[in-house]
C-alpha positions as CSV (number, residue, x, y, z in Angstrom):
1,X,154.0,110.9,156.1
2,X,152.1,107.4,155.2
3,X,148.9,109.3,154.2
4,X,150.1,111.7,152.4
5,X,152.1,109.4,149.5
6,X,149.1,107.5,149.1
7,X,147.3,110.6,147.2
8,X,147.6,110.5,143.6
9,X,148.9,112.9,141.1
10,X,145.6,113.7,140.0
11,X,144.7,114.0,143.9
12,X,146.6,116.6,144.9
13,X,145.7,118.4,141.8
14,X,142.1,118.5,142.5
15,X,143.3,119.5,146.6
16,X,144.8,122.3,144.9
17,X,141.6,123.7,143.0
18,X,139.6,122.7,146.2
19,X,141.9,124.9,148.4
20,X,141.3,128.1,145.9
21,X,138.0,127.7,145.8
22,X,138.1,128.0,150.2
23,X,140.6,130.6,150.1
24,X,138.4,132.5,147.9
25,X,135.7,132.2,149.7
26,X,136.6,131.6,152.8
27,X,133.5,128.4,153.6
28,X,134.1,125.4,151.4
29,X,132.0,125.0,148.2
30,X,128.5,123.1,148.6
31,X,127.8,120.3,147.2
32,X,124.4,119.5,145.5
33,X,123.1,117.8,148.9
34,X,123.9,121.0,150.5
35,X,126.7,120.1,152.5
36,X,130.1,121.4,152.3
37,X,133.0,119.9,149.8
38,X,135.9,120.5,152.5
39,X,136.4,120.9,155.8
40,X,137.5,124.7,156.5
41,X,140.7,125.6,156.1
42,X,143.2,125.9,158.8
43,X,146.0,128.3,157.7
44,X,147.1,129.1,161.2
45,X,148.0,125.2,161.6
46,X,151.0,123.9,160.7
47,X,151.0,120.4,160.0
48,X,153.2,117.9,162.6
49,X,152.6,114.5,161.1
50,X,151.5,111.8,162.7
51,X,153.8,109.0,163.1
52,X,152.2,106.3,165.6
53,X,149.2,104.7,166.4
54,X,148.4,103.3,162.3
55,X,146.5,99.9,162.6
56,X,146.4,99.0,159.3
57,X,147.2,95.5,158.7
58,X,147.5,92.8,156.2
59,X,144.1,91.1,155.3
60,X,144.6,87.4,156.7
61,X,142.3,84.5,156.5
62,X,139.6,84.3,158.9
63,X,139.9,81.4,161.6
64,X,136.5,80.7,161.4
65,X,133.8,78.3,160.9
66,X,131.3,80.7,159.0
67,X,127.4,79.4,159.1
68,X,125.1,81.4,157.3
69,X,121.8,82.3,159.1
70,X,119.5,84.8,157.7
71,X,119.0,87.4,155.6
72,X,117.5,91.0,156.1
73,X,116.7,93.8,153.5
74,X,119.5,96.9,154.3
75,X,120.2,95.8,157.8
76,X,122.4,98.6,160.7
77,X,121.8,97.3,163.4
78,X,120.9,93.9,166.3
79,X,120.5,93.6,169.8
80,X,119.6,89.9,171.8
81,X,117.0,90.3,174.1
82,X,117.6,88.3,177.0
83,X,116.9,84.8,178.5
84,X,116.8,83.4,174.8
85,X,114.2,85.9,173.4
86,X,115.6,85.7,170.4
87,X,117.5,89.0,168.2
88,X,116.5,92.0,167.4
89,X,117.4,93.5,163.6
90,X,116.9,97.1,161.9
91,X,116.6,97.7,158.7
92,X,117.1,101.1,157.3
93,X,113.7,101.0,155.4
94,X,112.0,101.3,159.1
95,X,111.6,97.8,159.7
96,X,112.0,96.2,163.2
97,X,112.5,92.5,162.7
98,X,112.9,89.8,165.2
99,X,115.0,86.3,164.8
100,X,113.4,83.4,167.6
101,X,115.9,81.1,168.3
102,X,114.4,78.8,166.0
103,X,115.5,81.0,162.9
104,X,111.8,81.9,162.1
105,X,112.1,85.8,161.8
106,X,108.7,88.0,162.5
107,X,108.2,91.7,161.9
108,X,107.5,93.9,164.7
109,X,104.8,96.6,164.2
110,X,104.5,99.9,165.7
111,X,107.8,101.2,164.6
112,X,108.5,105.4,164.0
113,X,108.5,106.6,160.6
114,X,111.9,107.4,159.4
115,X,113.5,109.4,156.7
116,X,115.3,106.6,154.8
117,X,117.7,106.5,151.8
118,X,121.3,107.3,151.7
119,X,122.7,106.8,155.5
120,X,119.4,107.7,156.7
121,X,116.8,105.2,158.4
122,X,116.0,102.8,161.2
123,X,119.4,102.6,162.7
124,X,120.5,101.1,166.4
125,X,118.4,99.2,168.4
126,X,119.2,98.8,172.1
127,X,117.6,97.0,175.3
128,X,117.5,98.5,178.4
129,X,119.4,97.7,181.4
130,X,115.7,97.5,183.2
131,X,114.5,95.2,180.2
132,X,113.9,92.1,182.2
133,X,111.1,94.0,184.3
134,X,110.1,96.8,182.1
135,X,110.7,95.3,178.5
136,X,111.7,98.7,177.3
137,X,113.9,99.0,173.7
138,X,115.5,102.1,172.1
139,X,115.7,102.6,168.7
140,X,118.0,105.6,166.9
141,X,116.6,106.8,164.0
142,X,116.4,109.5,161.0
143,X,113.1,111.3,161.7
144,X,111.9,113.4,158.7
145,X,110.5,116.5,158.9
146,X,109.7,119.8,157.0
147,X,113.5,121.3,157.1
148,X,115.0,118.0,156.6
149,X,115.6,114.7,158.9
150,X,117.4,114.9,162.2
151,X,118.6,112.0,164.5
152,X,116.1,111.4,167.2
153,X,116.0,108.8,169.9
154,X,112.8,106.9,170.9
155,X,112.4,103.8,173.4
156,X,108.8,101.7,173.9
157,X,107.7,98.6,175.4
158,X,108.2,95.8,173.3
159,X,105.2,93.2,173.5
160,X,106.4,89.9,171.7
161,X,103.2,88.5,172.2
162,X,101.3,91.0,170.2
163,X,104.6,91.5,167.9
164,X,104.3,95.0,168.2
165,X,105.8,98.1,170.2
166,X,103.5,99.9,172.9
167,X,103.6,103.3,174.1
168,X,106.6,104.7,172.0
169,X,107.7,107.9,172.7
170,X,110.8,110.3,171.1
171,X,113.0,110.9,173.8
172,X,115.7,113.1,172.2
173,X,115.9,114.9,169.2
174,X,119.3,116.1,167.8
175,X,117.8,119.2,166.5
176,X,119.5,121.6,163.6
177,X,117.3,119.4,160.8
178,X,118.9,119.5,157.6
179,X,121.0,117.8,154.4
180,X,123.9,115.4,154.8
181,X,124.2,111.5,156.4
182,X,126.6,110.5,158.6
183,X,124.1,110.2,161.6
184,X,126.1,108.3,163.9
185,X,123.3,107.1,166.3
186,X,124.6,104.3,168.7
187,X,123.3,103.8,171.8
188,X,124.9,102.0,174.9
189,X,124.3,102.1,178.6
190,X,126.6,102.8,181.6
191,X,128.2,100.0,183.3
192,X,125.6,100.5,186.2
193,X,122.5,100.5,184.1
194,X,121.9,104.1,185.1
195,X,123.2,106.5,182.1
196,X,122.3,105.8,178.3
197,X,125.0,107.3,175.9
198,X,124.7,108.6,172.4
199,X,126.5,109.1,169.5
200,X,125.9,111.8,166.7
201,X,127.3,112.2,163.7
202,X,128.4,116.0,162.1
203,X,125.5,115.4,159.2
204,X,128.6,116.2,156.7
205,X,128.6,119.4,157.1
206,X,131.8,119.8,159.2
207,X,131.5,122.8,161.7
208,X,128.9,122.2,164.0
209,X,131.1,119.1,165.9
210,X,132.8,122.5,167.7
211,X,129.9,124.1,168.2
212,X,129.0,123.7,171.0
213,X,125.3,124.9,171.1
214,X,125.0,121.6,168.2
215,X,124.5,118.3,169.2
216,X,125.7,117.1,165.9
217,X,129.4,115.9,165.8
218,X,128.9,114.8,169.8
219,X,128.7,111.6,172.3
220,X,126.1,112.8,174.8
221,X,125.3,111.4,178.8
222,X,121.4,111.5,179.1
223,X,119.5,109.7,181.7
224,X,116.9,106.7,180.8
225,X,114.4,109.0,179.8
226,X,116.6,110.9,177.5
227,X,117.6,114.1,179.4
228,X,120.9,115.4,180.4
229,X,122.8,113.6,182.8
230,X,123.9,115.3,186.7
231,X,127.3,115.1,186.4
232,X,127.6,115.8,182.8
233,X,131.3,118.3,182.0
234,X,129.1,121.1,181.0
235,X,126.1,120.7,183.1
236,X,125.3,123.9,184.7
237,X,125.3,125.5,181.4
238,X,122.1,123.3,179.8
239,X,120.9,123.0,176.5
240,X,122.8,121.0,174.5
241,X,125.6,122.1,176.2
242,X,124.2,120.0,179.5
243,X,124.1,116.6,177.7
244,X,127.2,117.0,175.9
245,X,130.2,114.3,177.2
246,X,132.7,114.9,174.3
247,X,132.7,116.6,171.0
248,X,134.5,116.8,168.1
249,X,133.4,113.6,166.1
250,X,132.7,113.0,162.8
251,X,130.7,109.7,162.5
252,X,130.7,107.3,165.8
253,X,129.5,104.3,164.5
254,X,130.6,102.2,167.5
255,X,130.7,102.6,171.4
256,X,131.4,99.8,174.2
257,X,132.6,100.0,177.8
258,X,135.1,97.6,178.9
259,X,135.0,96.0,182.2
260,X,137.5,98.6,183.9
261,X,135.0,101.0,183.0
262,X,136.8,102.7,179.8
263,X,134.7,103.9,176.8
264,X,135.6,103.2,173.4
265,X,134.7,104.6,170.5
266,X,135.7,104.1,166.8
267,X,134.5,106.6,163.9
268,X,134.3,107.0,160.4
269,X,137.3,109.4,159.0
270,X,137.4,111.3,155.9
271,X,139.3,110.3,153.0
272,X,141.5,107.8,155.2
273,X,141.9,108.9,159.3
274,X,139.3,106.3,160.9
275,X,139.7,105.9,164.7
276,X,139.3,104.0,167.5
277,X,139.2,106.9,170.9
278,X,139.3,106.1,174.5
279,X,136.5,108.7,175.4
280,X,137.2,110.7,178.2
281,X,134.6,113.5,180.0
282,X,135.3,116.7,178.2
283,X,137.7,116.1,175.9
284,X,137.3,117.1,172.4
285,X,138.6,115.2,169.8
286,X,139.4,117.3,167.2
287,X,137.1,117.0,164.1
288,X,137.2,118.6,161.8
289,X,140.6,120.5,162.9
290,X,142.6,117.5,162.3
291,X,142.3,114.2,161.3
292,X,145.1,111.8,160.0
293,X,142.9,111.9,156.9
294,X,142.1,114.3,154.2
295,X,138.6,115.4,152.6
296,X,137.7,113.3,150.0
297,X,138.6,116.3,146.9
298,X,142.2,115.2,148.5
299,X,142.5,118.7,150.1
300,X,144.8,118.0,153.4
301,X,143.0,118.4,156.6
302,X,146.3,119.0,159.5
303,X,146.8,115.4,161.3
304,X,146.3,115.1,165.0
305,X,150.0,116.5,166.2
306,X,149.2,119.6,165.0
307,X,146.5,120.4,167.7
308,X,148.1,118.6,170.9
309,X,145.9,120.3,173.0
310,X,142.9,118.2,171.0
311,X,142.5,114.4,172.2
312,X,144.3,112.1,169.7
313,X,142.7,108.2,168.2
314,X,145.1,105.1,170.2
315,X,144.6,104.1,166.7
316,X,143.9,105.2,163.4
317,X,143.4,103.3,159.6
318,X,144.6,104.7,156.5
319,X,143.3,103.9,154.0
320,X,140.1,103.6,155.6
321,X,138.3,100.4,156.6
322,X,134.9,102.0,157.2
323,X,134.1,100.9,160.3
324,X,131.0,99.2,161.5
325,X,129.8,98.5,164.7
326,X,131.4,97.2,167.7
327,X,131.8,94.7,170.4
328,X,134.1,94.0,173.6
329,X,134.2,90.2,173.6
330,X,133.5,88.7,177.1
331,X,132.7,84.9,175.7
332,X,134.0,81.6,176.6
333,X,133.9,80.0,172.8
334,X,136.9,81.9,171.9
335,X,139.3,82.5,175.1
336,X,142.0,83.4,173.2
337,X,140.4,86.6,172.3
338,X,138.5,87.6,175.7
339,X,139.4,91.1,176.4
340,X,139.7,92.2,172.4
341,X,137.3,94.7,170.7
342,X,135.7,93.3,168.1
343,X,135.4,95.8,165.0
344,X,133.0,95.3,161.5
345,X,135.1,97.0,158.3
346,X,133.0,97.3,155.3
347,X,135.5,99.3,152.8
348,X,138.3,96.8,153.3
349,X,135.4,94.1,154.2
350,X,136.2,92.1,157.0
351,X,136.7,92.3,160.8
352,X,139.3,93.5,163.0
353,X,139.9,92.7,166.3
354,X,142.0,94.8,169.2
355,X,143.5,93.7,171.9
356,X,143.0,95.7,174.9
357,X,145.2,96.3,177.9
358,X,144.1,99.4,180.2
359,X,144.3,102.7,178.1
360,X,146.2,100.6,175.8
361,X,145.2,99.6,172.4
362,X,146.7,97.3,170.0
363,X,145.9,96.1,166.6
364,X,146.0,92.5,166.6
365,X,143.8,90.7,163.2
366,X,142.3,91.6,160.6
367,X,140.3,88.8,158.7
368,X,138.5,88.7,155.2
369,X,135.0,87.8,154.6
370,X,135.1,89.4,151.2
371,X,131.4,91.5,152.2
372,X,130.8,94.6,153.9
373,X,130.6,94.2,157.9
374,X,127.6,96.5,159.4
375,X,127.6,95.0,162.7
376,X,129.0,92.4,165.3
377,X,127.2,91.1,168.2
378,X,128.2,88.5,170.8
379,X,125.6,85.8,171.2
380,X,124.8,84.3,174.5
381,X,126.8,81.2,173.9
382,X,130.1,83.1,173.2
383,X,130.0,83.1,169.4
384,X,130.0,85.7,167.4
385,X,127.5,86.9,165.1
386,X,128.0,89.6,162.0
387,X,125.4,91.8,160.2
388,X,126.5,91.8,156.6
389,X,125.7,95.5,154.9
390,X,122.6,95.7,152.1
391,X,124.6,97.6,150.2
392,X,127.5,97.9,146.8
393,X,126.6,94.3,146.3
394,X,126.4,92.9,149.9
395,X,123.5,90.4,150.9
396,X,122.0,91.7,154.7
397,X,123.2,87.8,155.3
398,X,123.7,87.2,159.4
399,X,126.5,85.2,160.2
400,X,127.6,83.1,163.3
401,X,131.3,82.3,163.9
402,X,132.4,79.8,165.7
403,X,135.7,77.8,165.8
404,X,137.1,76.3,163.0
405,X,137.9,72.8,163.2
């Protein structure tokens, strides 16, 4: 299979030692953070490899008119606030910033303190489907605490006036507190304004995206407030359990509905094995069983065939393109690519775009900006704006596209 020539020689030998070491032990070695080296072992599972669905794509030239306009310190995440409010930014420090339409940006007090450093932070900012009358914003973030930090999910009255937030309160906590990134942490709303959904990432530590008594490695359903959704797969059971939509993630970094109603999802893989899911109530999609990846030591993990009875990407990248955030583009500047997901890649910089067509996913660009893509937002004009990442030499620069020419 693809994936599997692309490990080195020296690769495989290190998988090797990596696979004694689990064998012997039967958990994978720890690292110094305190998470594990390798996903567990499978022995049972025979690897069927998987042959479809591979979006990589040859880096093209990006068709755009690229205007730089502003700069933020470690950016994750942006929001617009409607009727030309201006946009929201985080950056990972714990800073809530906002951009007026006039390009003067002002810092907004009042914000949670966070547990920042590594993939840790102020991440997604969201504004709710009632913003218009209650001027309520969510914010995802990595709350510290004495056993370590934990996703948690808070929502307050912005006052622009007074450039602050009022009344915050932390709706949701992820619990199990601990080591490890890979937080996940974006929030988007149902398509009738009523149902806020989550994503949380596995923490890198593997195991607990199949627990199911974990919220870690999860998309949940909650209701405005931040409880578990009527309706929910696993309801009756409560707990955790109760908010739980789909499990078996590894690091959701972005989720969008599409008109028909569809969710998509795209993640962060291991070594290689990043995917874009259509998220269905229930299903689990298979971290870390399979993945069309491998852990980074280059010890195999079994790809997606082997478990049919585990939900599968409608695509997959590897090598990895790391993705970002997400959008479904709706706009008028750029007909051409109405209906297409919209994808930020920050280990192959650029951005990627999908064309949808019911369940249907097909990989249609992927463009070079030469920087790391955090996030991708669609203005209210149509264009398109990107978050460059703070980080391995990138500049927190946001950009507007428009049409060349």
């Amino acid at each position: 299979m693809i994936r599997r020539i692309l490990l080195s020689a020296g690769l495989i030998a290190t998988a090797c030692s990596a696979q004694t070491d689990g064998q012997a032990n039967g958990q994978s070695a720890k690292t110094k953070g305190g998470v594990p080296r390798n996903s567990p072992l499978e022995p049972d599972i025979k690897n069927v490899p998987a042959t479809t669905g591979r979006a990589n794509m040859p880096i093209a030239p990006a068709p755009f008119t690229v205007t730089d306009i502003g700069r933020f310190d470690a950016p994750f995440a942006m929001a617009f606030l409607p009727n030309d409010q201006g946009l929201l930014v985080t950056e990972k420090a714990g800073v809530l910033k906002l951009r007026q339409p006039d390009g003067k940006v002002l810092e907004i007090a009042g914000v949670p303190k966070v547990a920042s450093g590594g993939q840790g932070g102020l991440l997604d900012v969201a504004i709710a489907p009632t913003y218009v009358d209650s001027h309520i914003v969510y914010l995802s973030y990595a709350e510290p605490g004495a056993e370590g930090s934990q996703l948690a999910l808070a929502k307050a009255k912005l006052d622009l006036t007074g450039r602050k937030l009022d009344n915050l309160s932390v709706i949701w906590r992820s619990g199990s507190a601990g080591p490890g990134g890979q937080f996940g942490s974006i929030i988007t709303f149902s398509p009738d304004g009523q149902y806020l959904f989550l994503t949380s990432g596995e923490r890198q530590r593997f195991t607990p995206a199949q627990d199911p008594k974990q919220a870690l490695g999860k998309i949940l359903r909650l209701t405005l407030d931040g409880k578990a959704a009527v309706g929910n797969p696993m309801y009756d059971r409560g707990g955790v359990e109760a908010m739980t939509w789909t499990s078996g993630h590894r690091n959701p970094y972005g989720l969008v509905f599409a008109p028909d109603g569809r969710l998509w999802e795209e993640e962060m893989g291991p070594r290689g094995g990043d995917e874009l899911n259509l998220i269905l109530p229930g299903k689990n999609y298979g971290w870390p069983i399979v993945s069309n990846g491998d852990n980074y030591s280059g010890q195999p993990i079994p790809d997606h065939p082997s478990r049919p009875d585990l939900e599968a990407p409608k695509l997959w990248w590897n090598p990895s393109i790391s993705p970002g955030g997400m959008i479904y583009y709706s706009g008028n500047m750029f007909p051409e690519y109405k209906g297409s997901l919209f994808i930020g890649a920050m280990s192959t910089p650029g951005l990627i775009r999908v064309a949808l067509s019911g369940d249907t996913a097909t990989a249609a660009n992927y463009w070079d900006f030469g920087t790391r893509i955090r996030d991708v937002a669609q203005a209210p004009d149509g264009s398109i704006w990107l978050l460059e990442d703070g980080e391995r030499g990138a500049g927190g620069r946001l950009m507007r596209l428009t049409p060349k020419g």
